[in-house]
N, C-alpha and C positions, 0 to 999 in steps of 0.2 A: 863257469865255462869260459875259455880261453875268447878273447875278439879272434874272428881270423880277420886277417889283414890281405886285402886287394890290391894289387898293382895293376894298375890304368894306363896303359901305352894309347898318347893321343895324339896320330897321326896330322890331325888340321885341324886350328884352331876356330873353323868352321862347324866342325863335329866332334860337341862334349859329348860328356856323359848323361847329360839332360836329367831327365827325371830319373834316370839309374841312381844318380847321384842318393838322393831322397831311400827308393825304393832299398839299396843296398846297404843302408846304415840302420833304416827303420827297423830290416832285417836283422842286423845285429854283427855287422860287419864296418869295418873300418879303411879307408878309400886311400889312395896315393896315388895322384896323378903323373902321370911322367908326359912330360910335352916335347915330344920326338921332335922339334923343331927346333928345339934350344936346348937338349939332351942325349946323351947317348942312349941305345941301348942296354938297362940296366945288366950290370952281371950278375947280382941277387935280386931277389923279389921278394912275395909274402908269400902267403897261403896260396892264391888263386892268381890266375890272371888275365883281366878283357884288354885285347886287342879292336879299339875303336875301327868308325871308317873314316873314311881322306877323298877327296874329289879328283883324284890322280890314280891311275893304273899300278899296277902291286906290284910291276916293277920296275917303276921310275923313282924310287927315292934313293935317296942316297946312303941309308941305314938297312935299306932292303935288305942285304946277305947277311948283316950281321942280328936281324931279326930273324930271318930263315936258321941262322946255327942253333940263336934262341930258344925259337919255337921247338927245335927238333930236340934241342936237349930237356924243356922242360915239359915235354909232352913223354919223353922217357924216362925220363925220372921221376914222371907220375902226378906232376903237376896238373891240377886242374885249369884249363885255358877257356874262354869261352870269347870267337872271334865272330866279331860283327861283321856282314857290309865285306870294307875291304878286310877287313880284319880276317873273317873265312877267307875269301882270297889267299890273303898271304900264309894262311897254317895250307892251304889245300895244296899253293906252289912249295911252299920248303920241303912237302913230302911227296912230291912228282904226282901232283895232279896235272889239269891242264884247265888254261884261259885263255878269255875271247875276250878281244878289247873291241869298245864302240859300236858294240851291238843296241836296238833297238831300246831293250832292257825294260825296267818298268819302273812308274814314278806314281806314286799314290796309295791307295788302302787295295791290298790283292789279300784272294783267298789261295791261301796255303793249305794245303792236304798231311796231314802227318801218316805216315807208312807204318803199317806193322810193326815193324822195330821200334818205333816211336812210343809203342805202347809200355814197355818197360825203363824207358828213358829217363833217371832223376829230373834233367831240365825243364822237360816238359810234362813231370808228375801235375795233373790236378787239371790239366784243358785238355781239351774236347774239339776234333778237328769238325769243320774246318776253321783255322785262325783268320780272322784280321789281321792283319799289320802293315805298316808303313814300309814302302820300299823307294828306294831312290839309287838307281845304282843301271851304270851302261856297261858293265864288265860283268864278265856270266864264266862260274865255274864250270866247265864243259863235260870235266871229267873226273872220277874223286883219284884221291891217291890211292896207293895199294892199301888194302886191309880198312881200308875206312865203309861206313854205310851210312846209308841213307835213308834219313829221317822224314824229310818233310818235301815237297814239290808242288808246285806252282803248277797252272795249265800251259804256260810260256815256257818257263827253266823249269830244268826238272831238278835241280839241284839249288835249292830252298835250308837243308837244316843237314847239318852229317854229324857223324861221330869218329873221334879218330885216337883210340886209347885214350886218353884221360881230356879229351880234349871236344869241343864240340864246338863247329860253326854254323853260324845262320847268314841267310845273304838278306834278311831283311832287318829292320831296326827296329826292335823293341824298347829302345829305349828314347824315340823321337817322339815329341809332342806334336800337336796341329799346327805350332807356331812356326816350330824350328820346319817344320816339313813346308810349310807357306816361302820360310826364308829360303832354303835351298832350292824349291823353287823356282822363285824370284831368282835367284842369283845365276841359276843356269839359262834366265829368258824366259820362264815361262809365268803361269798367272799366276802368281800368290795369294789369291784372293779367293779364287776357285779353289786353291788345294786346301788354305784353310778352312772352308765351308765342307768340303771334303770328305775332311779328318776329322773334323769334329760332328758332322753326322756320324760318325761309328767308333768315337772317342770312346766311351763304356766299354766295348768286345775288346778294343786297340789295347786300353790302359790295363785293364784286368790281365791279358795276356802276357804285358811286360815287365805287371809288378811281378805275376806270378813267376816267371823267368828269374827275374830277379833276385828272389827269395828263395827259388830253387839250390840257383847256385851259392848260396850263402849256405844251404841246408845243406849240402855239398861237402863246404871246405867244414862245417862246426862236424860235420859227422868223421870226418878225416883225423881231428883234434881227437 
C-alpha cells in the first residue's frame, strides 16, 4: 500500500504538531511540515492536509487570503483537510462562516458532546461522547458556513467539531500534550503548573482521543489510494 503523504501548514511556531507528529506516522503515513512563517502557501500538497493553530485571529496574517483560495480549492477537489484550533477557523472563514474575536473562550480539559451526525463520521469512528480534550483558543466559530454540519459542541461554544465536504474542523487540539498545554498557558499569563496537573489527570481519555483522530485520518487518505 502506497504511504499517503500529509502536508502540515504550521501557522506559530508555538504550535507543532506535537504528538500528531508520532501518532501520524505510527499510522502509516508520512508528514511535511510547512512553516507559514518562512513559507508560502504551498500550491501542491500530498494526500491530506492539517491546518495547525497560531495565537493570532484568522484574519491577521498575512497568507490569510491566499490560504482561504487554498482551502476552498482543496476542499473541492476533494482533498481531505482536517483544521485545528485556528486551523477550523480559517476553513470555516474561506467558506463564509462567521467569527468572534476575544471572547471569553475556554483553556483546559472541556467535555465535548458529538451530535448525531458524528455517529457516521470516519474521524471520529471508534470514540464514545463525551470527549476530553485540550482547548486553548479566545476566537469562537459563531456560525458554520453554508452546507457545512455539525459534529461535536461544547456547553460554552456550540461549534466544537463540523464537517465541510471533504474537510473537517475541530476548535479543540487533539493533538496538545499536558506540557505544551502548561506552555501556552504560561505564555498567555496564566498558571502553568495548574494546567499541567490538569491535563495530566485525564491524559488516558485526552491521548486515546487524539491518537484515535489521528489514525482516523490516515485511514482516510490509505482508503482514498
Amino acid at each position: 500500500m502506497t504511504t499517503p503523504r500529509i502536508t502540515v501548514l504550521q501557522p506559530d511556531p508555538a504550535a507543532s504538531l506535537d504528538r500528531f507528529t508520532d501518532w501520524l506516522t505510527e499510522a502509516g503515513a508520512a508528514v511535511d511540515v510547512v512553516d507559514l512563517t518562512a513559507t508560502d502557501v504551498p500550491e501542491t500538497v500530498g494526500d491530506g492536509v492539517i491546518v495547525l493553530g497560531g495565537i493570532n485571529d484568522a484574519r491577521s496574517y498575512p497568507w490569510v487570503g491566499d490560504l482561504h483560495a487554498a482551502l476552498r480549492d482543496w476542499v473541492s477537489a476533494g482533498i481531505p483537510v482536517l483544521g485545528i484550533c485556528l486551523g477550523a477557523q480559517l476553513l470555516a472563514d474561506a467558506h463564509d462562516g462567521d467569527l468572534d474575536f476575544g471572547l471569553e473562550g475556554e483553556e483546559g480539559a472541556v467535555e465535548v458532546e458529538l451530535m448525531e451526525a458524528a455517529a457516521p463520521e470516519p474521524v471520529f469512528v471508534g470514540l464514545e461522547s463525551p470527549l476530553v480534550v485540550p482547548e486553548h483558543h479566545h476566537d469562537v466559530i459563531t456560525a458554520l458556513p453554508p452546507g457545512a454540519e455539525l459534529l461535536a459542541a461544547s456547553k460554552r461554544y456550540e461549534v466544537q467539531a463540523f464537517r465541510l465536504g471533504s474537510a473537517v474542523g475541530v476548535q479543540f487540539h487533539p493533538e496538545a500534550s499536558p506540557e505544551t498545554m502548561a506552555t501556552w498557558t504560561t505564555q498567555s499569563g496564566g498558571d502553568g503548573d495548574a494546567m499541567l496537573a490538569e491535563m495530566q489527570d485525564v491524559d488516558d481519555r485526552v491521548s486515546e482521543t487524539g491518537r484515535r483522530i489521528a489514525r482516523n485520518f490516515v485511514t482516510i487518505l490509505m482508503e482514498r489510494h
